[in-house]
C-alpha positions in Angstrom: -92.1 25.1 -165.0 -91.1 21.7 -165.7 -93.2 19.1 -167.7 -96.1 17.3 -165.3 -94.6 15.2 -163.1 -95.5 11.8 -162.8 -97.0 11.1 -159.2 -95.7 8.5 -156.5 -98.0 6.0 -155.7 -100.2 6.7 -152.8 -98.4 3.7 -150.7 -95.3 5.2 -150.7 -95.9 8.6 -149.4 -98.1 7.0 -147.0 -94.9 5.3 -146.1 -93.0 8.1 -146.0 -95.6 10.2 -143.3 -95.5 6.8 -140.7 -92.0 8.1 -140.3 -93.1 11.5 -138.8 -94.5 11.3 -135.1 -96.1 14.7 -135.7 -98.1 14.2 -138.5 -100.1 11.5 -136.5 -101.9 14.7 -134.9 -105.1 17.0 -134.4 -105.3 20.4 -134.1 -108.7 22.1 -133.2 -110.1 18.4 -133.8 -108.6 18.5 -137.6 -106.0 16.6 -138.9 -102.9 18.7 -138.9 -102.2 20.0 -142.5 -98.5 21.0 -142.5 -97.3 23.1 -145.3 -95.1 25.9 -143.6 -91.9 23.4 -144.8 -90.0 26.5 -146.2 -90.0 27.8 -142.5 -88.8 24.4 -140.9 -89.8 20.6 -141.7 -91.1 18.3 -139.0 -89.0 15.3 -137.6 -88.5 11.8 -138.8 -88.4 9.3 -136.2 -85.5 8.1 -136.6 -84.0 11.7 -136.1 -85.7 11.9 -133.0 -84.2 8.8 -132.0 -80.6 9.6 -132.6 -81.2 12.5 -130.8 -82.7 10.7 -128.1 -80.0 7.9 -127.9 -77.4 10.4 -127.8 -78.3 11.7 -124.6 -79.3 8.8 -123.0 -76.3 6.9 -124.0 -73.2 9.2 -125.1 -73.6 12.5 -123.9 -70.0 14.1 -123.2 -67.9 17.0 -124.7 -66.2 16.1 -127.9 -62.2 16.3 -129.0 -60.8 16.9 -124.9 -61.7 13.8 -123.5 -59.5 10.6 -123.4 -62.5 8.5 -121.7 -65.2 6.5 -123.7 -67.7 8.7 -123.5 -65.6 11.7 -125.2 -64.0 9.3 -127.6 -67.3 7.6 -128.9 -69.1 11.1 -129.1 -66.2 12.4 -131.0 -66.6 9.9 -133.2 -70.2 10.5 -133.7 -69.8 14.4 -134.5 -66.8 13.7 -136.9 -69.2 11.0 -138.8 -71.8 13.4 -138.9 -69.1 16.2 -140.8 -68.2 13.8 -143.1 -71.5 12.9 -144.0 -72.3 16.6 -144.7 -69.5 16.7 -147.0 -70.7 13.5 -148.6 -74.0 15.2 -149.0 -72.5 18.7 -151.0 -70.3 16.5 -152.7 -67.4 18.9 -151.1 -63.3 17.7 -151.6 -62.6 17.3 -147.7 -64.6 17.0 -144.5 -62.1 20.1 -143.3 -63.8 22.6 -145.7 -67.3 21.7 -143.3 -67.4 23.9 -140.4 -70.3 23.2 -138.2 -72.0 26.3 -137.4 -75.9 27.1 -135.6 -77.5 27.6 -139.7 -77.9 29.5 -142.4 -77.8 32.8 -140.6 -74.4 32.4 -138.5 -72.3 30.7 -141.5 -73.2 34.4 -143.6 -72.3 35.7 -140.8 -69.1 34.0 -140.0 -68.2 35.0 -144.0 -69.0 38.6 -143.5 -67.1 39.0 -140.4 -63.4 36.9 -142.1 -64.3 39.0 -145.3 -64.8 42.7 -143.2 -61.0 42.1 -142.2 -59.3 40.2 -145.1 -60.8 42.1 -148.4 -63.6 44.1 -148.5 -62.8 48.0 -148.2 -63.8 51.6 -148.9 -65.1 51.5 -152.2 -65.5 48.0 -152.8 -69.0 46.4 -153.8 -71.1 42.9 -152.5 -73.6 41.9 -155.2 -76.8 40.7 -154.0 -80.1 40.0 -155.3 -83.5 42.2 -154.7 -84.8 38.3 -153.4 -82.7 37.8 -150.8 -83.6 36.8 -147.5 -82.9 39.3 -144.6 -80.1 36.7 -143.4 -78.3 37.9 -146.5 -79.0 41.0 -147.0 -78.4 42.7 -142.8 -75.0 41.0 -142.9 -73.7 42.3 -145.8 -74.8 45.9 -144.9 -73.5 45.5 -141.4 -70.1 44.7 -143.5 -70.4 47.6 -145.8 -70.7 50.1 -142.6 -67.8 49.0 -141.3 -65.8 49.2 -144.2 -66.9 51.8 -146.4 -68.1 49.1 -148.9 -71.1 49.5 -150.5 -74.1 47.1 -152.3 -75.6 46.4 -155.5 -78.5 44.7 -156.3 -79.2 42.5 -158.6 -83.0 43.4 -160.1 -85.8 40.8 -160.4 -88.5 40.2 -162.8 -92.7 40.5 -162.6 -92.3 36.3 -162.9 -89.9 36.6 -160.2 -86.6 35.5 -161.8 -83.1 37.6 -161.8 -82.3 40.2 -164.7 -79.0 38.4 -165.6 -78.1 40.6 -168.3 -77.9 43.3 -165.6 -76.1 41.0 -163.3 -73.3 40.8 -165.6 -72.9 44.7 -165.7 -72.6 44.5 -161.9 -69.9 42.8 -162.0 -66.3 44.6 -161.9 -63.3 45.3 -160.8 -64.6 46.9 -157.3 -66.7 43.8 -156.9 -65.5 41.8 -153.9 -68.0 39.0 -153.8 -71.6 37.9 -154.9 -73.8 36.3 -152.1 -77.0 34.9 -153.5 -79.9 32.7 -152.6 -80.0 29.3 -154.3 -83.9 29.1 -154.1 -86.2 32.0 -153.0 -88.1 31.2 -149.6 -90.7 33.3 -150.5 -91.3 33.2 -154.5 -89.7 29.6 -155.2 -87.4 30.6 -157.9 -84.8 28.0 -158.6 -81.8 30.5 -159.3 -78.9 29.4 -162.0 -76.4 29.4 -159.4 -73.8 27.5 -161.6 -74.3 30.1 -164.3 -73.8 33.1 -161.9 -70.6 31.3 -159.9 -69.4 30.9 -163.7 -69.7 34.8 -164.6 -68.6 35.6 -161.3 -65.3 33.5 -160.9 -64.4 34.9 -165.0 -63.7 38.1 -163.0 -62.2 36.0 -159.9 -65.1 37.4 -157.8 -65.4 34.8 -154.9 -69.6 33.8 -154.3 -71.3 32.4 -151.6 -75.2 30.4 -151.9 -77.2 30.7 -149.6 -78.7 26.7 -149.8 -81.0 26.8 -146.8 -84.3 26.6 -149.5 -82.3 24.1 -151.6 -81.1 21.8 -149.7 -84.0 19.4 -148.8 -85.1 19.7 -152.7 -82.5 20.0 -155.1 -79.2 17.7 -155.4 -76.5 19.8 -154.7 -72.5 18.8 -155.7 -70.6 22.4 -154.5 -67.5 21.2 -157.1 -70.3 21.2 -159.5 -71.7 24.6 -158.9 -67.3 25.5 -158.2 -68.6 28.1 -155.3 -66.7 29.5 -152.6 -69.1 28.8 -149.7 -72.5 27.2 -149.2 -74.7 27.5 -146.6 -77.6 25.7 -145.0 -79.3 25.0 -142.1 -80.7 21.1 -140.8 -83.7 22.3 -139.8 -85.2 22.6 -143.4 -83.5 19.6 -144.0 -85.8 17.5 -141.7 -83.0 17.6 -139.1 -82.8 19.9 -135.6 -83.1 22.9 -135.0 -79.1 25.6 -134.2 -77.4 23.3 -136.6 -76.1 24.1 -139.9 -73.1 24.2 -142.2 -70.9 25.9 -144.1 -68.9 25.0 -146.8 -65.4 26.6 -147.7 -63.0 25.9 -150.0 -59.4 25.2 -148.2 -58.2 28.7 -149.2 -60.5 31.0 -147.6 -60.6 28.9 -144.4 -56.7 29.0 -144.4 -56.6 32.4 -145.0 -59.3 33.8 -142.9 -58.9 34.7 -139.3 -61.6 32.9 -137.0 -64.5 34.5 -135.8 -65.2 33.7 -132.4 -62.6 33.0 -129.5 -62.8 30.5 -127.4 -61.8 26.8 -126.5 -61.3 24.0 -129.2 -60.5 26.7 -131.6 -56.9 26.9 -130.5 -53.6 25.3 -129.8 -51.6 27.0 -127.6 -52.6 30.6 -125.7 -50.6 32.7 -123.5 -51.0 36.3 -123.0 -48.8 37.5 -125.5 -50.4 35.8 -128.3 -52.4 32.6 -129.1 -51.7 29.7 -132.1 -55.3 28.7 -133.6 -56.4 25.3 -134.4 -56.3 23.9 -137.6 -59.1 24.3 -140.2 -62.3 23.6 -139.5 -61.5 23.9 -135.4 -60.7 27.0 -136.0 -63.4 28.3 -136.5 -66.2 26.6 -133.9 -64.9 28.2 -130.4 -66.6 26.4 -127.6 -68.8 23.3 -127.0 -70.9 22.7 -130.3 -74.2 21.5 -130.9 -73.3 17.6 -130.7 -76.3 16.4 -130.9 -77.5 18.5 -133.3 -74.8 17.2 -135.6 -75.6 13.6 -134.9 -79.3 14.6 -135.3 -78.1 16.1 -139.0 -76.0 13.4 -140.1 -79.4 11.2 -139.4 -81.4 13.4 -141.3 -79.6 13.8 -144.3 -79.2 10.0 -144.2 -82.9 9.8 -144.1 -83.2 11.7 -147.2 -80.4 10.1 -149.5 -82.0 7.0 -148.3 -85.3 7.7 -149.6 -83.8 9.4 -152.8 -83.7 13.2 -154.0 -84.6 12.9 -157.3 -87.6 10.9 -155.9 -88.1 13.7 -153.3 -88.3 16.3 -156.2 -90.4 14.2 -158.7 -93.2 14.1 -155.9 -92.8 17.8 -154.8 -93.2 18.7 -158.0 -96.2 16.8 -158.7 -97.5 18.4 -155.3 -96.7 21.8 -156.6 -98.0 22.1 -160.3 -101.3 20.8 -158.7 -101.5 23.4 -155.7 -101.1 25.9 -158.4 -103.5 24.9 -160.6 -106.1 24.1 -157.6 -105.3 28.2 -155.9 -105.8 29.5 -159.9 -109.5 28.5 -160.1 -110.1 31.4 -156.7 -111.4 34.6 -157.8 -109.3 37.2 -157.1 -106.2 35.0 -156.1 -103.0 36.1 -157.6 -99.9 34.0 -157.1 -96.7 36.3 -156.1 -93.4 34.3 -158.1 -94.6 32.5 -161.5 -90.4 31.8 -162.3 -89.9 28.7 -165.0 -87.8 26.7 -162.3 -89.6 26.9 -159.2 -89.1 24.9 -156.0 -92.1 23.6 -154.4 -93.7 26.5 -153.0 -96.0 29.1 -153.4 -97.0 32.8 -152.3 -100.1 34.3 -153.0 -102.2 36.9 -152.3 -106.1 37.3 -152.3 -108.0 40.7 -153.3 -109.9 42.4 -150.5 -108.0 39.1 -147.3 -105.3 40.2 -145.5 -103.1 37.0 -145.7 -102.8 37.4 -141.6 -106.8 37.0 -141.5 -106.9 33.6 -144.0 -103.7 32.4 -141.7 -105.8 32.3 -138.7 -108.6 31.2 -140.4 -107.1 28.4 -142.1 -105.3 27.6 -138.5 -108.3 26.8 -136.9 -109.3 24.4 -139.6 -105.9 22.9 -139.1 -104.2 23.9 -141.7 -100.5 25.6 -141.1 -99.4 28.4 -143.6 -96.9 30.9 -143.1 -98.1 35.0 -143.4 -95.9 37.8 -143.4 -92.9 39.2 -145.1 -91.1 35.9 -145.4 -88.0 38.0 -143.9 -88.2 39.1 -147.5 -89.2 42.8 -146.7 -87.2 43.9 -150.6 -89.5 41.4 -152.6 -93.0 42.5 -150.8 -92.0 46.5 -151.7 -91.2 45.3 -155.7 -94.8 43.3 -156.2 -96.6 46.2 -153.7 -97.9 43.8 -151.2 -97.4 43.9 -147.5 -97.0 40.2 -147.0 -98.2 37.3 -148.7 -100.2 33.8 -147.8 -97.2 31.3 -148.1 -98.0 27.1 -149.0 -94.7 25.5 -148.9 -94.2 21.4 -149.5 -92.4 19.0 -148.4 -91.8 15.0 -148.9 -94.8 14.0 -146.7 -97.3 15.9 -148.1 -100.3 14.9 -149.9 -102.8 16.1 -152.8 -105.3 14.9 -150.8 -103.9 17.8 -147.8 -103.9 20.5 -151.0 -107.2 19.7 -151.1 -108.2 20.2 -147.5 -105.6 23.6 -148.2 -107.8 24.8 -151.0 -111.3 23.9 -149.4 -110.0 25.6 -146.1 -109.2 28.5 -148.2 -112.4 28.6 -150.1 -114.3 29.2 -146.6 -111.6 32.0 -145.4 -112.4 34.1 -148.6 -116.1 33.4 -148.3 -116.0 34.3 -145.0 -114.1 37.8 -144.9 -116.2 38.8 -148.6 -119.1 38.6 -147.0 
């Protein structure tokens, strides 16, 4: 882990928590403690504004109409792709394709890569810590072509074996597709490091960003990958809107994935010419305000600063950890060096679904479960872990009321 962070004054993250509506609430007479951020982060206000003004003021289909309406929302989702690009630091808003999230941009590359390269006998490298949203497209893939996948082991502490990375890598290897930061151990991959080994053997990669991208600054020249993926709503932005990142070359090359208006130019019945790149491949009416509500978002957080973001989170994290370490029989499940700001844990002899619903009703919000992690609970031997995850607005003084509410769950359930 990083050296101790220095923490933000008090007044500024008190700043910071005006701007969310939600956080202003009860639940069970408590104040709402609200640390299930790796699942989706609450609003800003001035999100829920744009979002708001949008429908009361420009609400109209984009890129078909020649009346105001059309033409002003047009201009509004067009903004809100350049902004993304602006954000990844990506060449050209035309390698942004606006897509529902994480989930359907994976998707969208497995389906292009099922009829372009992948084959009988060729392999996808994952890692044993992906989420499910990278793991059931890639398999769907390899049934339909005969391809097959390798995994990419992981660690006690959590982090990839990278020596054995390397050694999955050859000539039958048609593409690596791996998580940029764990959702449910909060390991910080090397993702420029893998892209590197990867790209030596002109194996394409795609990240999966939707942990990263609310935490980490991320430049996609830097890193050089083939596609990125993330979703606005763990970027304090709505929810069925996401992007994907592409360079030119696999968006010119690939066919599109869905059929369907916008995503064309001319169609008879003997054949159809497609749209150029990114039309091509968003078929239909898209989430309009959803972009708009992004492009607010991701203003919201350049605005308040990433690298401030991630000096606070930290701070937040390193004392969570210490604070769980003092609980008898608490073990923490992901102990990587780089580790984003949150934290799985289990708790000898309390199902993590019992201290969920007891830490609920003292208005606390956790995640339980698998994480959609199913591979990582089988290598640590747990069923599911308790889940803390932070986010910009929290607080120590909210770990506090975490650990205190914790303290009472395993009291309770040992007794």
């Amino acid at each position: 882990m990083d050296p101790v962070a220095t923490p933000l004054s008090e007044t500024i993250v008190t700043t910071w928590r005006a701007d969310f509506p939600i956080l202003q609430r009860t639940v069970y007479d408590k104040p709402l403690t609200y640390l299930d951020n790796a699942a989706t982060t609450q609003k800003p206000r001035t999100v829920i504004e744009v979002l708001r003004h949008f429908y009361s003021t420009l609400n109209s289909n984009v890129h078909r109409g020649v009346y105001y309406l059309s033409e002003q929302a047009t201009e509004h989702y067009e903004a809100a792709r350049r902004t993304v690009q602006q954000y990844l630091g990506a060449p050209s808003p035309k390698e942004i394709v606006f897509v529902r999230g994480t989930t359907e941009a994976i998707n969208l590359v497995a389906h292009c890569m099922v009829r372009t390269r992948l084959r009988e006998g060729s392999e996808i490298v994952l890692s044993h810590m992906e989420h499910h949203s990278n793991i059931v497209p890639w398999q769907l893939a390899a049934e339909q072509t005969g391809a097959r996948l390798r995994v990419i082991p992981i660690t006690e502490q959590g982090e990839l074996d990278l020596d054995h990375y390397e050694a999955l890598l050859t000539e039958r290897t048609a593409l690596v597709a791996i998580v940029h930061v764990s959702n449910s151990l909060g390991t910080i991959n090397p993702v420029r490091e893998l892209i590197q080994k990867a790209h030596e053997r002109d194996i394409p990669v795609l990240v999966d960003g939707a942990q990263a991208i609310a935490h980490l600054q991320v430049n996609v020249q830097e890193l050089d990958c083939d596609f990125y993926a993330f979703s606005g709503h763990k970027v304090y932005g709505p929810t069925g809107i996401g992007a994907l990142y592409a360079k030119r070359r696999w968006l010119e090359t690939f066919p599109p994935y869905q059929g369907g208006g916008d995503m064309i130019r001319q169609v008879t019945f003997e054949r159809t010419l497609y749209n150029e790149i990114p039309y091509k491949f968003e078929a239909g009416t898209p989430n309009i305000a959803g972009a708009v509500g992004l492009k607010a978002a991701l203003e919201y957080v350049q605005a308040l600063g990433l690298d401030t973001i991630a000096t606070h989170e930290r701070t937040l994290l390193e004392y969570a950890t210490e604070r769980l370490q003092s609980i008898p029989g608490l073990r923490i499940i992901g102990t990587a060096r780089q580790k984003a700001a949150i934290i799985s844990f289990v708790v000898d002899d309390v199902h993590p679904h019992d201290i969920g619903t007891f830490l609920d009703r003292e208005g606390v919000a956790i995640r339980v479960g698998h994480h959609c992690t199913q591979p990582v609970m089988s290598f640590f031997g747990v069923p599911a872990t308790s889940r803390a995850s932070f986010a910009l607005y929290n607080t120590l003084e909210e770990i506090d009321r975490f650990v205190a509410a914790l303290q009472k769950a395993v009291a309770f359930f040992r007794m």
